[in-house]
C-alpha positions in Angstrom: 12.9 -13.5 24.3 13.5 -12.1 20.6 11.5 -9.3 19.3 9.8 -10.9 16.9 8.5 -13.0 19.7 7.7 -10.6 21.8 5.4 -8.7 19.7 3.5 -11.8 18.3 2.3 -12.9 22.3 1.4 -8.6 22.4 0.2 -9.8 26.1 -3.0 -7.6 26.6 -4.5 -6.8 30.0 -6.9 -8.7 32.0 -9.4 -6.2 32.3 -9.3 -5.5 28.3 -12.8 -5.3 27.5 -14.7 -7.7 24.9 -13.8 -7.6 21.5 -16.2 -6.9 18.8 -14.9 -9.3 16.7 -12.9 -12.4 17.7 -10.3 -15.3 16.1 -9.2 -17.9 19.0 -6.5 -20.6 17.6 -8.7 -19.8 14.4 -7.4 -23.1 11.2 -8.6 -23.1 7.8 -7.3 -25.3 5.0 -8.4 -25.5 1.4 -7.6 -28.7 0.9 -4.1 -29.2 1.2 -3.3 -25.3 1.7 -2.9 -24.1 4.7 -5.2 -20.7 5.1 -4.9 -20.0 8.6 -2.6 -22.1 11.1 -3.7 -20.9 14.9 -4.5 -17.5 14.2 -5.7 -15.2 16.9 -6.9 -12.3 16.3 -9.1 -9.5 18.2 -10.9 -5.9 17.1 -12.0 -3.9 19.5 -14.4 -0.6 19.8 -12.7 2.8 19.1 -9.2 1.2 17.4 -8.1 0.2 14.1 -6.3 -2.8 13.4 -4.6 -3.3 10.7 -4.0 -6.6 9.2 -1.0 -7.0 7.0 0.7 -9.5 4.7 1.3 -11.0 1.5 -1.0 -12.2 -1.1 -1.8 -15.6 0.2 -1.0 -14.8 3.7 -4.7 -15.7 5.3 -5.9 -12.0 5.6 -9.0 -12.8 3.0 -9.7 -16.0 5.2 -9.4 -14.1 8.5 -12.0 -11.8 7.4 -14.4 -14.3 6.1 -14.4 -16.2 9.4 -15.2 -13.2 11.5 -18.2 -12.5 8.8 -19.3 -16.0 9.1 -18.8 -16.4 4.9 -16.4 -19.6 5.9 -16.3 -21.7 8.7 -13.0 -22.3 10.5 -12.0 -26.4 10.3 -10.3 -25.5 14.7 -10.9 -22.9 16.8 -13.8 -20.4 17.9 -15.2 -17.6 16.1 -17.5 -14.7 17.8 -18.9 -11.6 16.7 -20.2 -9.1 19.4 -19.7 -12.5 21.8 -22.1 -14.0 19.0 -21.6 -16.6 16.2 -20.8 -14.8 13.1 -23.6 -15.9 11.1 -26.4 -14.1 13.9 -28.3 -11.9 12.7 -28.5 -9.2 14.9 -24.6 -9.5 15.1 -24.1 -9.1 11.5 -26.6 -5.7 12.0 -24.3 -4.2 13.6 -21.1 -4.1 11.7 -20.4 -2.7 7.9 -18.5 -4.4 5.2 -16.5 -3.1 2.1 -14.6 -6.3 -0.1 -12.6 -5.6 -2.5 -15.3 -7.2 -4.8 -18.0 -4.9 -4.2 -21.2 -6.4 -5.4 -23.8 -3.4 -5.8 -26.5 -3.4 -8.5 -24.8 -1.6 -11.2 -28.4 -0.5 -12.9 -29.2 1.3 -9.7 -28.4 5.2 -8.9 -26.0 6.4 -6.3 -28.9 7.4 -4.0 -30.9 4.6 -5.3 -28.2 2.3 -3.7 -27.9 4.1 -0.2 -31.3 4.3 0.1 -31.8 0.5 -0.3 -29.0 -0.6 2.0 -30.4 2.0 4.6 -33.5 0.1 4.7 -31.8 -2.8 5.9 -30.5 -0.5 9.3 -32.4 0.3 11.9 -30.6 3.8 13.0 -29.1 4.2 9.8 -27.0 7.8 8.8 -28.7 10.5 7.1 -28.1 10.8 3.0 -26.7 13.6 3.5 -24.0 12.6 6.4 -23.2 9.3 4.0 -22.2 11.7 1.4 -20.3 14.0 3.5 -18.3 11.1 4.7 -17.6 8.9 1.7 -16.9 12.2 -0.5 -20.1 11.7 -2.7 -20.7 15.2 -4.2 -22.4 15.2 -7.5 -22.6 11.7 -7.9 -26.1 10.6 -6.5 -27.8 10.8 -9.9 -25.6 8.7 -11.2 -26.0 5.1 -12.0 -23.8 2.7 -10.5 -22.2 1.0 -13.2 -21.0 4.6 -14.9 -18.8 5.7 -12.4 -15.0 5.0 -11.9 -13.7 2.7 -10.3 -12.2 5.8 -7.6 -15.9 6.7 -7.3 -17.0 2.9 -7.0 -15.2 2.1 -3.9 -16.7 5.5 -2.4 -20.2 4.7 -2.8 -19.2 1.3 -1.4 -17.5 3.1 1.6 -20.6 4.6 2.1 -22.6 1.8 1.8 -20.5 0.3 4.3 -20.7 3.5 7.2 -24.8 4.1 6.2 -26.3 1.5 8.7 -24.0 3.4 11.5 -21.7 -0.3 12.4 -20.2 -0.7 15.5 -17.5 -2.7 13.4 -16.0 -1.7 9.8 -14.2 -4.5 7.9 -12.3 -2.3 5.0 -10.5 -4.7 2.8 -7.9 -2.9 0.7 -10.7 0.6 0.6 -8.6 3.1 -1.1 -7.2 0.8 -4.0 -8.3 3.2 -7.2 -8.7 6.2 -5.6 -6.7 9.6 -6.2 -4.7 11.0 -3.2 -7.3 13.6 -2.3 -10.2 10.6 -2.5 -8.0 8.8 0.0 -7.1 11.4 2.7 -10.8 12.1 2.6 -11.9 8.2 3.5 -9.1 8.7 6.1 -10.5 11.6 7.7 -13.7 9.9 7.7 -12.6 7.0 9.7 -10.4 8.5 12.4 -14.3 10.3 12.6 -15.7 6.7 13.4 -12.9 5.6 15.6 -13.2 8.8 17.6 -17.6 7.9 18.0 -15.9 3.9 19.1 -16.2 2.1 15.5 -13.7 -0.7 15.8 -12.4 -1.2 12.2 -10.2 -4.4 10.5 -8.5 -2.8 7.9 -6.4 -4.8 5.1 -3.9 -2.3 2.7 -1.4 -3.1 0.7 -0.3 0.8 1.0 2.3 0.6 4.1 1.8 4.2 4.7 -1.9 3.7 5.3 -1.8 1.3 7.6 1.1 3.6 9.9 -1.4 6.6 9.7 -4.4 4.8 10.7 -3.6 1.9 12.4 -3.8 1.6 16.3 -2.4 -2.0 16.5 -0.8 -3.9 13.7 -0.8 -7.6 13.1 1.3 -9.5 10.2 -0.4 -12.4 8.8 2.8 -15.0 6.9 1.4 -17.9 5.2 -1.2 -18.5 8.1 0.4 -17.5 11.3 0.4 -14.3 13.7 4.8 -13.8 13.1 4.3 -9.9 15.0 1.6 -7.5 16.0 1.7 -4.6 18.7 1.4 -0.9 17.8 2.9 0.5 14.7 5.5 2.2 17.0 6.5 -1.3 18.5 6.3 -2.9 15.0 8.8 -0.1 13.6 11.2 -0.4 16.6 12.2 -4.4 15.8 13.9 -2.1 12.6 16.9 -0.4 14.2 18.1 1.1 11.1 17.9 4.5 10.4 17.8 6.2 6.3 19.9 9.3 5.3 19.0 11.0 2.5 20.8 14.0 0.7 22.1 15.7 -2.2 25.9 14.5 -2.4 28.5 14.2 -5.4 29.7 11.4 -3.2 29.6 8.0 -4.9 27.2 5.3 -3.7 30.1 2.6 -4.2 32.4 4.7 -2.0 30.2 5.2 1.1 28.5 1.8 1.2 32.4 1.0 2.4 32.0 2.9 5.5 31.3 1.3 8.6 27.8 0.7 9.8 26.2 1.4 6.3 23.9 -1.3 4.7 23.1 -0.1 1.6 23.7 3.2 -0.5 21.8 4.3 -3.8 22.3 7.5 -5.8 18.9 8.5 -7.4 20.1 11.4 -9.8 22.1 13.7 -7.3 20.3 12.7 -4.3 22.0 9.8 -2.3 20.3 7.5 -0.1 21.7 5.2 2.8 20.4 2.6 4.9 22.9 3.4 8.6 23.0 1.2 11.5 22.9 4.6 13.3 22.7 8.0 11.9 25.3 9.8 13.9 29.0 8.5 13.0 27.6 8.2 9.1 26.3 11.9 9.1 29.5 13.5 10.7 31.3 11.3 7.8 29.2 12.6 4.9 29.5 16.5 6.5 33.0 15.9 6.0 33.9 13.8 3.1 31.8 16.8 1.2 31.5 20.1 2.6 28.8 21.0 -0.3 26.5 18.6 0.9 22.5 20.1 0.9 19.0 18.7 2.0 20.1 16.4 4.9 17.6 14.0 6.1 17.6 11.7 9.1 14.7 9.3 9.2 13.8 6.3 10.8 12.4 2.9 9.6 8.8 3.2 8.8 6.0 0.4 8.7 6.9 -1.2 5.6 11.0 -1.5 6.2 9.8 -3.2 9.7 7.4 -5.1 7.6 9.9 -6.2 4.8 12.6 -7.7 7.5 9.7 -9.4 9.3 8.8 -11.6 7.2 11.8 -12.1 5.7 13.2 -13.2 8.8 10.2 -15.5 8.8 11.1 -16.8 5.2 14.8 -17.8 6.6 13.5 -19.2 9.5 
C-alpha cells in the first residue's frame, strides 16, 4: 500500500470516542461542480484538525455541512451525535468565517456583550479580552477598527459562549505576527480545557504548529490525512541551506540533489539525503559558513501531495 494511501484510510481505533463533529461519505454538488465527492471527515474534543487545500478544494463546503448552513446531496452529517441545524447542538460550538458579519455600528464590548447573551455559561469580558488580545479596544466601534483588530473581536466572539467546538476558518489572515502567536497561544489554551477545533489556513506553518491531525481536501476528496509528522514523512527529502561561493548550476549536477538556488550568497538545495551532499559541499569549499540541515515541513509534503494527485 502506497503512502498516499495509507494516510488517506488513517485507520482510527475502535474505542475512539464520539466525535464532536462528523462528515460520513459526505457529496455536495453545485450543479455540475463537484464540492465534496465522499468526504469523511471527524473533530474531536481536545485536538485540532486542520483542514487543508486549494481554493476550490471543498474545505468552505465541509464546514458548512457540519454547521448545517448547506445540506449534503449523500451521506450523514452530525454535530455532538445531533443534526447540525439543532439547536442546543449549535449552542455549544463557536464560529469565526472569514466573512465575519458583526454590526459594524456597535462597540467592541457592545458586541461581546450581545453574543454573550445568547450563551448560557458564557466567559467573562474580561477572560474574552485576555484571550483574543483585546486591550484598548472595547470603546471602539466595530466598523473603525482594522481589519488585524476585526478578526480578534471575531475570535472572541467565537471563544465568549465557552464552545465545546471552534470552527476557525483562515483566523489570522490580517493580523501582525505578534496578533497571531497570541490567537495561537489562546487556542492551544482551549485544546488543553478539551475544545476540539476545525481549523482552515492557508499559512502552512500554522497548521504544523497547531495542528494534531491534518487532512488535505483536492477537488472534493480526502487524498491524505494523519498527523503532521506522518503527513511530512510521505516527503523524504531533506533542504540544505548555507553560505557557499559554489554555483547553483554546478551542484544541482551532483548526485541525489533535486534542485539548487543561490539567494544572494546563501545557497539552497533540495537532497535526497543530507549526508553524501553535505560531506560534498564541506569539501568542494572549505569556506563554507551557516550550515543547515532541515527536513521537509508541512507545506513541501503538502505541495507533492497534491501534485501527485494532479498527475494521477
Amino acid at each position: 500500500m502506497d503512502t498516499i494511501t495509507q494516510l488517506r484510510n488513517d485507520p482510527r481505533p475502535a474505542s475512539a470516542p464520539v466525535p464532536l463533529a462528523q462528515l460520513q461519505a459526505a457529496h455536495k454538488r453545485y450543479g455540475k461542480v463537484i464540492a465534496l465527492d465522499g468526504v469523511d471527515l471527524e473533530v474531536h474534543a481536545g485536538e485540532v484538525v486542520s483542514l487543508l487545500g486549494a481554493n476550490g478544494a471543498g474545505k468552505s463546503t465541509a464546514i458548512g455541512l457540519m454547521l448545517g448552513l448547506l445540506q449534503a446531496d449523500a451521506g450523514a452529517v452530525t454535530l455532538f451525535g445531533r443534526p447540525p441545524g439543532a439547536l442546543d447542538a449549535r449552542r455549544q460550538t463557536g464560529v469565526m468565517l472569514q466573512d465575519g458579519g458583526a454590526h459594524g455600528d456597535l462597540k467592541v464590548h457592545e458586541l461581546l456583550a450581545l453574543t454573550r447573551s445568547y450563551y448560557p455559561r458564557p466567559r467573562s469580558i474580561d477572560e474574552c479580552v485576555t484571550l483574543a488580545g483585546l486591550e484598548g479596544l472595547l470603546q471602539r466601534r466595530y466598523d473603525k477598527l482594522s481589519g488585524g483588530q476585526q478578526r480578534r473581536v471575531q475570535f472572541a466572539l467565537a471563544l465568549c459562549g465557552r464552545p465545546r467546538l471552534l470552527f476557525l476558518d483562515e483566523p489570522t489572515t490580517g493580523l501582525d505576527i505578534q496578533a497571531r502567536q497570541q490567537l495561537w497561544r489562546a487556542v492551544r489554551e482551549l485544546v488543553a480545557e478539551g475544545c476540539g477545533v476545525l481549523l482552515t489556513t492557508h499559512y502552512l506553518e500554522e497548521a504544523e504548529a497547531l495542528s494534531d491531525r491534518v487532512v488535505v481536501l483536492d477537488r472534493g476528496r480526502v487524498v491524505a490525512q494523519g498527523s503532521v509528522s506522518q503527513i511530512r514523512a510521505h516527503v523524504g527529502q531533506r533542504r540544505i541551506r548555507c553560505v557557499s561561493a559554489l554555483a547553483a548550476a554546478q551542484v544541482l549536477c551532483w548526485p541525489g540533489v533535486r534542485a539548487a538556488t543561490r539567494d544572494g550568497d546563501r545557497l539552497e538545495i533540495v537532497a535526497e539525503t543530507a549526508e553524501p551532499v553535505v560531506r560534498r559541499l564541506l569539501d568542494a569549499d572549505p569556506l563554507l559558513q551557516d550550515l543547515e540541515v532541515l527536513r521537509a515541513g508541512l507545506a513541501d509534503a503538502f505541495i507533492q501531495i497534491t501534485a501527485e494527485e494532479e498527475a494521477a
